[in-house]
C-alpha positions as CSV (number, residue, x, y, z in Angstrom):
1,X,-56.8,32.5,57.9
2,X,-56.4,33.6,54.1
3,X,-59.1,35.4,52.0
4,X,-58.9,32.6,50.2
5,X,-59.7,30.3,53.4
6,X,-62.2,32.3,54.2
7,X,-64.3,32.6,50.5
8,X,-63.3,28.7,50.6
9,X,-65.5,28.2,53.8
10,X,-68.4,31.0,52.9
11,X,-68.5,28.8,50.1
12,X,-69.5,25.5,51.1
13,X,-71.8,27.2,53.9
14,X,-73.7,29.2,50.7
15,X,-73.4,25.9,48.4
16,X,-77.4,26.0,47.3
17,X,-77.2,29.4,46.7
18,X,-76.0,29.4,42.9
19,X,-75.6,33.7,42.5
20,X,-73.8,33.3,45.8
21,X,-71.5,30.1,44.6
22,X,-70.6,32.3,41.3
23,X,-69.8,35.1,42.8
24,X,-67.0,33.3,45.5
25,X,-65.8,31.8,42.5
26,X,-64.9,35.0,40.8
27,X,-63.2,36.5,44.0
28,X,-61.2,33.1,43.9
29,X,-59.9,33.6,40.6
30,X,-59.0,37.4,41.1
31,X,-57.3,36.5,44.8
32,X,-55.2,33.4,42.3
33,X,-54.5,36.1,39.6
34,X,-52.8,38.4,42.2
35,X,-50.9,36.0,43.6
36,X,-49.6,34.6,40.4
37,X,-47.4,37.5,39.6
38,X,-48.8,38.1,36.0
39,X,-48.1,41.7,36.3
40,X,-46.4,43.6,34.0
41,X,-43.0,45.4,34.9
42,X,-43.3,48.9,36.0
43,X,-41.5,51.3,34.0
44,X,-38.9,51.7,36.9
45,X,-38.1,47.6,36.7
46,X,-37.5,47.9,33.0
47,X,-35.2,50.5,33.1
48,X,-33.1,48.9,35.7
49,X,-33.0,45.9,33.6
50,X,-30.8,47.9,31.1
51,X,-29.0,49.5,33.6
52,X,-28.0,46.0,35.4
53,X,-27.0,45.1,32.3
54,X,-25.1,48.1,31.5
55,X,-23.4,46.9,35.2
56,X,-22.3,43.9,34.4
57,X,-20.8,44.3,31.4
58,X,-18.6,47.5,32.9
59,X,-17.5,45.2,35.6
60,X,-16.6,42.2,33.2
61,X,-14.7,44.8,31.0
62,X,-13.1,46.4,33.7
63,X,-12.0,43.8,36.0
64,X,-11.6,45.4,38.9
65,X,-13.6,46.1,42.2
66,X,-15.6,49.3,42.2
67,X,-17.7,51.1,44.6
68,X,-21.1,52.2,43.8
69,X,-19.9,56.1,43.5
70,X,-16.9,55.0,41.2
71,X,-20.3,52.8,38.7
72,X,-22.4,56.0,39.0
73,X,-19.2,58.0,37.4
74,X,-18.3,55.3,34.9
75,X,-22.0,54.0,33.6
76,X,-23.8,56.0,31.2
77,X,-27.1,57.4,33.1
78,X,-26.1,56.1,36.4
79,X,-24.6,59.3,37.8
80,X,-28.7,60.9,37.2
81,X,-29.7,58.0,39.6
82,X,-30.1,57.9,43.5
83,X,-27.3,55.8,45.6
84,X,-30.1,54.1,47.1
85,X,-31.5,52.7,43.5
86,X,-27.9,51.8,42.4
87,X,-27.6,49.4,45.7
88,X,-30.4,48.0,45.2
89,X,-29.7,47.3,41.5
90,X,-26.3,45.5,42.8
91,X,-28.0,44.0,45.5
92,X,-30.6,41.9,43.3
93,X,-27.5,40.9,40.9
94,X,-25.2,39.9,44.2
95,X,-28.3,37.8,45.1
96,X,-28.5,36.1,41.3
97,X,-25.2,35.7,41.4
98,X,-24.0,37.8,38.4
99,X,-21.7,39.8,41.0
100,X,-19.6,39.7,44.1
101,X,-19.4,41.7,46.8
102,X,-16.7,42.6,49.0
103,X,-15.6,44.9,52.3
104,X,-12.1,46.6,52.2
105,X,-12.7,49.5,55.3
106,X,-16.3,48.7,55.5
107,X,-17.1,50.3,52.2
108,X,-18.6,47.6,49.4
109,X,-16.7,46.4,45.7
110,X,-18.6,45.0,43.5
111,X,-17.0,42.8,40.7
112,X,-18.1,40.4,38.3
113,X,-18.4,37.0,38.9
């Protein structure tokens, strides 16, 4: 059962009790607002944003398959960045679709689409 199940049921069991019914409500509408995603970007997700792009259009410009050590040498401010945040980066666009991904001796290429 959800938080939200549960305030949903304390609810209609509290019903005459108006203080009560108001404050349910209000821990409703804060358990929606989570939910929605109406966050903003952390600073981390806006900077990958550039860099993504910055991927993409080296790939497309390029036209050939490159490993992630090979984009950190050849992207401005990639080298300063982890492996780990790179792959991730090329994960997410692999997943949108932007880029491919294949093996050649179990290491991964990545190439534009």
């Amino acid at each position: 059962m959800t938080k939200k199940e549960m305030f949903a049921e304390i609810r209609a069991i509290v019903a005459d009790n108006a203080e009560m019914v108001a404050f349910i409500d209000h821990e409703i509408e804060l358990l929606n607002r989570k939910s929605n995603g109406t966050r903003k970007p952390t600073k981390n997700q806006l900077e990958n944003a550039v860099f993504k792009a910055d991927i993409v259009a080296h790939l497309a410009e390029v036209g050939t398959p490159k490993t992630i050590k090979e984009l950190q040498a050849e992207v401005n401010g990639l080298g300063e960045l982890t492996n780990q945040r790179v792959a991730r980066m090329l994960t997410d666009l692999v997943k949108e679709g932007t880029l491919n991904k294949e093996y050649v001796k179990r290491v991964p290429y990545y190439f534009s689409v």
